[in-house]
GUSETI-327302 format. One record per residue: z, y, x of N, C-alpha, C, O in turn. Coordinates in steps of 0.2 Angstrom, whole numbers, plus 2048, in hexadecimal, padded with zeros to 3 digits. Example, Ala and Ser with C-alpha at 12.3 -4.5 7.8 and 13.67 -1.06 7.14 Angstrom:
8277E48428277EA83E8277F084282A7EF847 8237F58408247FB844827800840828806843 
% end
This chain:
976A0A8CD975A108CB970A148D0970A138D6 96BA188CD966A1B8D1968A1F8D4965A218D9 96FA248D1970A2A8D4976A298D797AA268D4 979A2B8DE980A2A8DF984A2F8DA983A338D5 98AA2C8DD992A318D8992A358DF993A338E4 991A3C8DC995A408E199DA418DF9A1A428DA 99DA418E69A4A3E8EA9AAA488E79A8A4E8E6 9B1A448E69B5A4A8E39B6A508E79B8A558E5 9B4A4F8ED9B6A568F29AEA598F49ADA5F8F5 9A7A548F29A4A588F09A4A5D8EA9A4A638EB 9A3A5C8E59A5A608DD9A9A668DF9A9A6B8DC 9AEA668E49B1A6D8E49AFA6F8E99B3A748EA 9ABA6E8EF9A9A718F49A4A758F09A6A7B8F0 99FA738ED999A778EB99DA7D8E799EA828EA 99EA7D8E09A2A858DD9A3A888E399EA8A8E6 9A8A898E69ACA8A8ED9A7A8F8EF9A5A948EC 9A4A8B8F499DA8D8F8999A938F4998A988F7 998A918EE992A978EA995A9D8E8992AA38E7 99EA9D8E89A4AA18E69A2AA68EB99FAAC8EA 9A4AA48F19A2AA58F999EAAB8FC9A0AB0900 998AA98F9992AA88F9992AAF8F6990AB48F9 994AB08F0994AB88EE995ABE8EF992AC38ED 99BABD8F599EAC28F9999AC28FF997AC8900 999ABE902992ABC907990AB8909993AB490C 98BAB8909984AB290A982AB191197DAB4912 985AAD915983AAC91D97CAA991F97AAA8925 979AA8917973AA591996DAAC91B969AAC91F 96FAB191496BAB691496EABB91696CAC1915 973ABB918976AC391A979AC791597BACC918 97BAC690D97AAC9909981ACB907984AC6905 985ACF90898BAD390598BAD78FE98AADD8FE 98DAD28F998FAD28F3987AD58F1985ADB8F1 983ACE8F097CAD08F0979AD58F4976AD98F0 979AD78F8976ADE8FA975ADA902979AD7904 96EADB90696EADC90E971AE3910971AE890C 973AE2917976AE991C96FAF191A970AF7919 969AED91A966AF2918965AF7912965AFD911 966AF190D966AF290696BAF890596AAFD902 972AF5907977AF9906975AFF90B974B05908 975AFE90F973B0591496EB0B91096EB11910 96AB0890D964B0D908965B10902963B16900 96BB0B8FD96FB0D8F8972B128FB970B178FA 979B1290197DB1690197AB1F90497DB24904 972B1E90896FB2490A96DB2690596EB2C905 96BB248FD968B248F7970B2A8F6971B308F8 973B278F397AB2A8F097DB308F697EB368F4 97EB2F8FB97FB358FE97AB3B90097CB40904 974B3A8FE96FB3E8FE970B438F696FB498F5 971B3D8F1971B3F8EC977B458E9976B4B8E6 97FB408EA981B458EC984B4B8EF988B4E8ED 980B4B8F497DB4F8F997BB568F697FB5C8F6 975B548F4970B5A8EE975B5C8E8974B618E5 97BB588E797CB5A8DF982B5F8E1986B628DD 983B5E8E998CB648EB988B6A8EF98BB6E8F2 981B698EF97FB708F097BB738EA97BB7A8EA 97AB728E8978B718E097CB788DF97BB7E8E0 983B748DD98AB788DA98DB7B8DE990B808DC 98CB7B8E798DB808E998AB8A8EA98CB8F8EC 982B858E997FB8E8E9981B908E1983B958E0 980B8D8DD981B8E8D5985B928D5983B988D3 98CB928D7993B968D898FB9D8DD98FBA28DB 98CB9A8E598CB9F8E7989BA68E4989BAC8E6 984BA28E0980BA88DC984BAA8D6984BB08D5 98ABA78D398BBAC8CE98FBB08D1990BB68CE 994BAE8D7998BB38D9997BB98DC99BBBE8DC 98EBB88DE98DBBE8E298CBC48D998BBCA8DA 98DBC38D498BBC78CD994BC98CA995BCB8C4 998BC88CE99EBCA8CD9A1BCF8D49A0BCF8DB 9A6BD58CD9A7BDA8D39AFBD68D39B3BD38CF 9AFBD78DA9B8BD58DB9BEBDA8DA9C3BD98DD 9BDBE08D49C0BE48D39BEBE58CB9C3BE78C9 9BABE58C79B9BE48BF9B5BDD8BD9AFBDB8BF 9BBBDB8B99B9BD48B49B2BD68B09B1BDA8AB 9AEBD28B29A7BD08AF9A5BD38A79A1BD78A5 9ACBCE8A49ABBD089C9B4BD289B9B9BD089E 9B3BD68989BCBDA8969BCBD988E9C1BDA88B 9B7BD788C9B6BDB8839BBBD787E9BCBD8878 9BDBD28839C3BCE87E9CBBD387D9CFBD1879 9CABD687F9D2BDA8819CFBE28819CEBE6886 9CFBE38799CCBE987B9D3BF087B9D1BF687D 9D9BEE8799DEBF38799E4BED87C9E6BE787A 9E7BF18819EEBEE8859F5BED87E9F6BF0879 9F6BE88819FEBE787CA04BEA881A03BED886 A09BEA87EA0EBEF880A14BE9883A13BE4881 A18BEB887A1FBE688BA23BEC88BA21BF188C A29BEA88CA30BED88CA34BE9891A34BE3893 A39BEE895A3DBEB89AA43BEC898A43BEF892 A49BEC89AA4BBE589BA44BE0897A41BE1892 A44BDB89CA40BD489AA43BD0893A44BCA892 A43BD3892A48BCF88BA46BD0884A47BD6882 A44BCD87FA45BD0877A48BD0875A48BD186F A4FBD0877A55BD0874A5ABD3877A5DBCF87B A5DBDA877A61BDC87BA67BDA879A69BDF875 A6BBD787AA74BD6877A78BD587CA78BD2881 A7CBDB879A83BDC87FA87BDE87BA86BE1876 A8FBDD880A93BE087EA94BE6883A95BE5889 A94BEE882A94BF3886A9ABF288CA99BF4892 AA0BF0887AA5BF288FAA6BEA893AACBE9896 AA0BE5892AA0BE0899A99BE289CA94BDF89A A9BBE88A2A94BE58A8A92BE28A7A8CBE28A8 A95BDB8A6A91BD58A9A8ABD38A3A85BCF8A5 A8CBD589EA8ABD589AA82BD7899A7DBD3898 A81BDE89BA7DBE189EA7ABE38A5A76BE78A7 A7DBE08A9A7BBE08B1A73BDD8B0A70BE18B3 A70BD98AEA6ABD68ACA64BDB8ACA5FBDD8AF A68BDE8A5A5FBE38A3A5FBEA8A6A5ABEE8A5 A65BEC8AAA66BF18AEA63BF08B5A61BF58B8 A61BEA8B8A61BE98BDA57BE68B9A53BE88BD A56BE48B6A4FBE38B6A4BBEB8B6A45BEC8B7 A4FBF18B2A4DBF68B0A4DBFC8B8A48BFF8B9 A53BFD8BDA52BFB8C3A4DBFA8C9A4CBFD8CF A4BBF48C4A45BF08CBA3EBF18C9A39BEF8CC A3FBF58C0A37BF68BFA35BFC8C4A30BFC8C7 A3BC018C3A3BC0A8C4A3BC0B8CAA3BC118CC A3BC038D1A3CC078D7A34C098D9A34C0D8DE A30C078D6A29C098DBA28C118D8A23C148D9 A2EC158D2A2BC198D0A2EC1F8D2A2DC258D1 A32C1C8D8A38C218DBA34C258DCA2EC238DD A38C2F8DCA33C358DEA31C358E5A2CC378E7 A37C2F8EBA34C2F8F2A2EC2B8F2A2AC2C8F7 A2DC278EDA26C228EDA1FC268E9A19C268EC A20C2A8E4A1CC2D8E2A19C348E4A14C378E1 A1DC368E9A1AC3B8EEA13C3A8EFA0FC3F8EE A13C338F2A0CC338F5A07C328F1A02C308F4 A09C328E9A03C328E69FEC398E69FEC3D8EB 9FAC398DF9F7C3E8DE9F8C428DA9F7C408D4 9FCC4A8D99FCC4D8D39F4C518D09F0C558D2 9F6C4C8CA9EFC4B8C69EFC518BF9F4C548BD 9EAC518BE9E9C568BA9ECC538B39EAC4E8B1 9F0C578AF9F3C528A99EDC558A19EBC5B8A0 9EEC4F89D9EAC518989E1C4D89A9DCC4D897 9E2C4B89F9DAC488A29D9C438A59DDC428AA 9D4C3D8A39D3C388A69D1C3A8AD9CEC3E8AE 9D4C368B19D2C358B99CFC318BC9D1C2D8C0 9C8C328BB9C2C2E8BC9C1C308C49C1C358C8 9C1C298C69BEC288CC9B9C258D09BAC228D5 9B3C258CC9AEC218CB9ABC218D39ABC1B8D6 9AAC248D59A7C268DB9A8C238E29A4C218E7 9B1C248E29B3C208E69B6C198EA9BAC1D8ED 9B6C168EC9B8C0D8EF9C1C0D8EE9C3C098EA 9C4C118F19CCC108EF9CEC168EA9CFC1C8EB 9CEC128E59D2C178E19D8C1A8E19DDC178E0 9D9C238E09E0C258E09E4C258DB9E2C248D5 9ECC258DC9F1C258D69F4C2B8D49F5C308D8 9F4C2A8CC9F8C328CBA00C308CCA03C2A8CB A03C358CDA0BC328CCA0EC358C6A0EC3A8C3 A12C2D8C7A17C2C8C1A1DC2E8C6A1EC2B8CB A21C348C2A28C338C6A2DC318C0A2EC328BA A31C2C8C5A3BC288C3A3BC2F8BDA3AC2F8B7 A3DC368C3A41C3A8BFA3EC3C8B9A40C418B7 A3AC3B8B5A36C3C8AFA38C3A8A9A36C3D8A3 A3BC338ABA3EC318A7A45C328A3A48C2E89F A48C398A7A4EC3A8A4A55C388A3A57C378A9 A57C378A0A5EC3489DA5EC2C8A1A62C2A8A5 A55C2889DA54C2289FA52C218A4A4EC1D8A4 A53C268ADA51C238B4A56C1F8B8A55C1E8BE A5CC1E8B2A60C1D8B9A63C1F8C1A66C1C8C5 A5FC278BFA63C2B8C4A69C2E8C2A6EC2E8C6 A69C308BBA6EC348B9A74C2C8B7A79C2B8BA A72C2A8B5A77C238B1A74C1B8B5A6EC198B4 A78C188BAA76C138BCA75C0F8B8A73C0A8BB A77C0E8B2A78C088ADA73C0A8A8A74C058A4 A6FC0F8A6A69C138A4A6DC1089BA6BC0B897 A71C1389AA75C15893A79C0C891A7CC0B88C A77C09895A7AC02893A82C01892A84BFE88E A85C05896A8DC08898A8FC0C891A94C0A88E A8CC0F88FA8EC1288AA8EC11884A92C13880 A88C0C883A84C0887CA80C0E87AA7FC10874 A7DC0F87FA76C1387CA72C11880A71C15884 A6CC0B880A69C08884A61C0C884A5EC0E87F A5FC0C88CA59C0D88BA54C0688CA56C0188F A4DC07889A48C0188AA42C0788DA40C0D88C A3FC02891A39C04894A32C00890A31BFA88F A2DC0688EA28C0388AA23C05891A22C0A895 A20C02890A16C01895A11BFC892A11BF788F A0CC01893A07BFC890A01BF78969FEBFA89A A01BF28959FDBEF8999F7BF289B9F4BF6898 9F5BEF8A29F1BF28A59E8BEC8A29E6BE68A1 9E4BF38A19DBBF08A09D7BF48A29D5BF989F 9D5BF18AA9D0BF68AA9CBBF88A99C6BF58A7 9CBC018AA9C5C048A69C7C0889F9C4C0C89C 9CEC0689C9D1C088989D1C0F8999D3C1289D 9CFC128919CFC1B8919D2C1B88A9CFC1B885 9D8C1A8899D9C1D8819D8C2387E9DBC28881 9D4C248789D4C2B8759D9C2C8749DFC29875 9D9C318719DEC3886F9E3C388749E2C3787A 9E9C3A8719F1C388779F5C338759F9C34870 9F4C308779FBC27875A00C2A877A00C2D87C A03C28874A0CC2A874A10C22870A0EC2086B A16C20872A19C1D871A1CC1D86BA20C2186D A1FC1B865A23C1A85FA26C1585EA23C1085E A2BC1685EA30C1185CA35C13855A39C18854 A34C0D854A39C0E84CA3FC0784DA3FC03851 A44C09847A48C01848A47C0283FA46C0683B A49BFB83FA49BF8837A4BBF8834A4FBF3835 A4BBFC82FA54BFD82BA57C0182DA5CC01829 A58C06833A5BC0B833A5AC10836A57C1083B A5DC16833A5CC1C836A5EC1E83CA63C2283C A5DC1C841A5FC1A849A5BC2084CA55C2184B A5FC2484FA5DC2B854A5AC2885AA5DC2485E A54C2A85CA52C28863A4EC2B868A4AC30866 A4EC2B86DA4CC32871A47C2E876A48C28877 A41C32878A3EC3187CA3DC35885A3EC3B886 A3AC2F88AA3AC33890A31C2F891A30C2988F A2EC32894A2CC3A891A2DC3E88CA2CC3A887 A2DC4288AA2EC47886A27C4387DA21C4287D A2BC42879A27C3F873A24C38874A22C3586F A25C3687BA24C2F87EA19C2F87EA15C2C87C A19C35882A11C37883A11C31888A16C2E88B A07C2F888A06C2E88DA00C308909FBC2D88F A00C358959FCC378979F5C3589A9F4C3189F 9F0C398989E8C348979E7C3689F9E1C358A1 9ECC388A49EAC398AB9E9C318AF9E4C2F8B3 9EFC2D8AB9F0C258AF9EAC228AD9ECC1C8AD 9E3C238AA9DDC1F8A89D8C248AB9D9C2A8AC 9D3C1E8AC9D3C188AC9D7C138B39D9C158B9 9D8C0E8B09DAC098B59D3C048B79CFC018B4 9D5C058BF9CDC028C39D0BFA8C79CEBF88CC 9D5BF78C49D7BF28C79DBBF28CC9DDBF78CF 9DEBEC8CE9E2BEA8D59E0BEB8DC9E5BEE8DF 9DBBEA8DD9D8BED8E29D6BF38E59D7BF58EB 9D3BF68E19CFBFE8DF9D3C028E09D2C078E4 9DBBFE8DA9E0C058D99E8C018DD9EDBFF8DB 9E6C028E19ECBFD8E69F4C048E39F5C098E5 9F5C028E29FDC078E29FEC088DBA04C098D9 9F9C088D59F9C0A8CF9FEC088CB9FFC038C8 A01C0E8CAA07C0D8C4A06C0F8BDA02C138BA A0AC0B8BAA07C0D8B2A0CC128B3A11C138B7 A08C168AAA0EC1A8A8A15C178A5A15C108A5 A19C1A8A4A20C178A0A21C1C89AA20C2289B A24C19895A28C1C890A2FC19890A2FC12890 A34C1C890A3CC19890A3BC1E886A38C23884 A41C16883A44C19880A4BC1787FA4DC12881 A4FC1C87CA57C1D87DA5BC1B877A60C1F876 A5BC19874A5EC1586FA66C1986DA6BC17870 A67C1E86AA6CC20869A70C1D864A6FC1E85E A74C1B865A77C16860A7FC19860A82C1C864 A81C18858A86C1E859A8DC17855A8BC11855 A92C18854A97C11854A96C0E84EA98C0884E A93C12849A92C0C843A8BC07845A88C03841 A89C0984AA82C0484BA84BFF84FA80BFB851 A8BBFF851A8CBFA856A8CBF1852A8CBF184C A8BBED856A8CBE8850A88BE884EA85BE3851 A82BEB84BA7CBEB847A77BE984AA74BEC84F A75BE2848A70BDF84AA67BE484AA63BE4846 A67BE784FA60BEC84EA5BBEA84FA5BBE8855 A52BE984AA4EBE884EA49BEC84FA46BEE84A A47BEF856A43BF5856A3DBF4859A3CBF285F A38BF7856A30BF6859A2CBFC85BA2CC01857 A29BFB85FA26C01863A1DC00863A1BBFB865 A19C04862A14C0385FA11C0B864A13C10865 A0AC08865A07C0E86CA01C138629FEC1085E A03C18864A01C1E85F9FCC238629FAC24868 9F9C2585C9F5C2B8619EFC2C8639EDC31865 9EBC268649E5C238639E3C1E8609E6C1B85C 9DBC1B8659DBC168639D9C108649D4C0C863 9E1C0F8689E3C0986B9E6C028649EBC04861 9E3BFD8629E6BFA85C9EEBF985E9F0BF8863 9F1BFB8579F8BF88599FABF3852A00BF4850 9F6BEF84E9F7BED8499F1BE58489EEBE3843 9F2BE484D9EEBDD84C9F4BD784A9F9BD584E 9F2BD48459F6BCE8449F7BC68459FABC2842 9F1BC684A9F1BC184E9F4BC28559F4BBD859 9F6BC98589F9BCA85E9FFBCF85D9FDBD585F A03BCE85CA0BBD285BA0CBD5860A10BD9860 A08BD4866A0BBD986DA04BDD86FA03BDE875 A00BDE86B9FABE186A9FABE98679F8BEA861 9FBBED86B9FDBF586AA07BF5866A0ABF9862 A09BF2869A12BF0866A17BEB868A15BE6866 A1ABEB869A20BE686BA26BE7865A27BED865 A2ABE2861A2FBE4860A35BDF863A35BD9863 A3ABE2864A3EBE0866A47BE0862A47BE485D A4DBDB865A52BDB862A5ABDF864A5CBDD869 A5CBE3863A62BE8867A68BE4862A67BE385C A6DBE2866A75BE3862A7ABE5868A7ABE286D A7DBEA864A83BEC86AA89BEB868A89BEA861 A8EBEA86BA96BE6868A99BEC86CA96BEF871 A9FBED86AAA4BF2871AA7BEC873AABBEC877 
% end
């Protein structure tokens, strides 16, 4: 034979070797094909690269932040009228009148809304001229008009610590979400009806006004202390309404803030559910 027989432990030496060989090559230096250089130039290439593309993105931002104020949102025009919330935090008020325990809950949330409106806290506001927006364009810290507890009447829980829950004549607290820059026309006043019944209901403030003193609102910042107004209403519930599953909704009147879009149910209204047991 002209050629020899390569020997059995040759044939697996060579695969081996060339397997080897691709991780690195001790003939030429090369790690996973690449010389120390080569790699060295790729990886200057890429950290150069992305280098440029995180300064890129960091002036990008720094430029659009310097075009925002850190006290009014940019664009507002999606939310052109505040939706309404009620306190107790609850859509469903159900109790039995003579278990506290029953009502300890939405007593103690109604409570914890009303303490920044104490008359000792509201002192240090501003008494504002009523009937007129309180434009304060001019200035850096904006002042507050005050809301006082006592205004609310029957519903401050000064007079009744249980703000009529004890009796079964429950008050709810209505406010309208804060946007700034909001001026509603005419006078918004609060209304509430219940469904189905001729249900007597009393307002604090008087008619459930909201006076155009507390707009506009200049934000978190601007308006550091800023209290919304409140409407308490009083639910007078008389013994044949006990048991009566009631559903009563409350809708902001009087301008022209919408209260009737039917893609958003808390959009100028909230309604909510009352049942009282003895």
């Amino acid at each position: 034979m002209s050629k020899k027989e390569a020997k059995p432990g040759e044939e697996k030496a060579e695969p081996e070797s060339s397997w080897k060989h691709l991780i690195y090559n001790p003939n030429t230096g090369e790690f996973v094909g690449r010389t120390a250089s080569s790699w060295g130039l790729i990886l200057l290439f890429y950290l150069v690269f992305y280098g440029f593309l995180a300064g890129m993105f960091t002036l990008t931002m720094w430029a659009m932040l310097q075009t925002l104020d850190e006290n009014v949102p940019k664009y507002s025009d999606r939310v052109a009228s505040p939706g309404l919330v009620i306190r107790p935090k609850s859509m469903e008020i159900v109790y039995n009148r003579s278990d506290p325990s029953q009502y300890q809950e939405f007593v103690q949330h109604l409570e914890t809304l009303l303490q920044q409106y104490n008359d000792t806290e509201q002192v240090k506001n501003e008494l504002c001229l009523a009937g007129q927006y309180y434009e304060q364009d001019g200035s850096e810290q904006k002042k507050v008009c005050q809301f006082r507890r006592s205004s609310l009447g029957l519903c401050s829980g000064l007079q009744d610590s249980s703000f009529g829950y004890r009796e079964g004549r429950p008050c709810v607290i209505v406010k309208l979400n804060r946007i700034i820059g909001l001026k509603p026309a005419g006078d918004p006043f609060i209304n509430c009806t219940v469904k189905g019944e001729n249900l007597l209901t009393q307002y604090f403030p008087q008619e459930g006004r909201i006076d155009r003193m507390y707009f506009p609102y200049y934000g978190k910042k601007a308006h550091e202390g800023y209290v919304q107004p409140l409407v308490a209403l009083k639910l007078l519930l008389r013994k044949e309404d006990y048991s009566k599953d009631l559903t009563v909704e409350c809708r902001v009147e009087g301008s022209n803030l919408k209260n009737n879009d039917d893609r958003d149910k808390f959009l100028g209204r909230v309604t909510f559910r009352v049942l009282v047991t003895e």
